[in-house]
N, C-alpha and C positions, 0 to 999 in steps of 0.2 A: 504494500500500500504506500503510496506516495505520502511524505513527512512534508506537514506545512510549515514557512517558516514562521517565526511568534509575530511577526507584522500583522502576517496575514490572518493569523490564530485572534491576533487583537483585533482587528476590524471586524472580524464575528462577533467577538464581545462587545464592541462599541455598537453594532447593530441590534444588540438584544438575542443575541442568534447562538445557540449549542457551538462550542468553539474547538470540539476534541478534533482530532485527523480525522473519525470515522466521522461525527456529525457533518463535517465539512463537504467531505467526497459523499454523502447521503443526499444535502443540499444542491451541490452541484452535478448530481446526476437528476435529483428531481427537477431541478427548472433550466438543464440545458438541453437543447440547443436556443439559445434566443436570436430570433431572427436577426438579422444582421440590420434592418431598418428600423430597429427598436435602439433607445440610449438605454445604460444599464438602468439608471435611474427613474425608466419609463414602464420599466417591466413590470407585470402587473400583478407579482408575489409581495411586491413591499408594502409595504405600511406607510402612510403618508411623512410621518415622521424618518423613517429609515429613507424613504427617497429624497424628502427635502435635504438630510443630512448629505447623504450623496452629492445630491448636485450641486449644495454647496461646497464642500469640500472641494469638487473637481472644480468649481468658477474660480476659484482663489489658487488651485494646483498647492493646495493646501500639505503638509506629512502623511495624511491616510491617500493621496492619489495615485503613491505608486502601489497601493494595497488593492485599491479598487480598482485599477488598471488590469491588476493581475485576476483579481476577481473576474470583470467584464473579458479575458480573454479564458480563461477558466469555463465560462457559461455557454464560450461562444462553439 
């Protein structure tokens, strides 16, 4: 099983979201493939608050962008 790194383990925590290596790869097999015409932030598993926080993160190219980078290539 692929080991995530703590970044990436932290932005699950920071979304509210189960943060172990299995919860993760559970996660990213339940809501991938996301169409490629969708922003991650637009996907329609989040919570409004988890998406707000997203988007803003990426407007500012904020410390969690390269986490959700890897997330949004992760889904894709």
């Amino acid at each position: 099983m692929e080991k995530f790194n703590h970044h990436f383990r932290a932005l699950f925590q920071q979304l509210g979201l189960p943060a172990g290596d299995e919860e993760i790869a559970a996660f990213i097999l339940q809501y991938s493939p996301i169409e490629k015409s969708i922003r991650l932030p637009d996907a329609d598993f989040w919570s409004a608050s988890q998406a707000q926080f997203l988007r803003e993160q990426l407007s500012v190219d904020a410390d969690w962008a390269e986490a959700i980078d890897q997330l949004d290539v992760a889904l894709r």
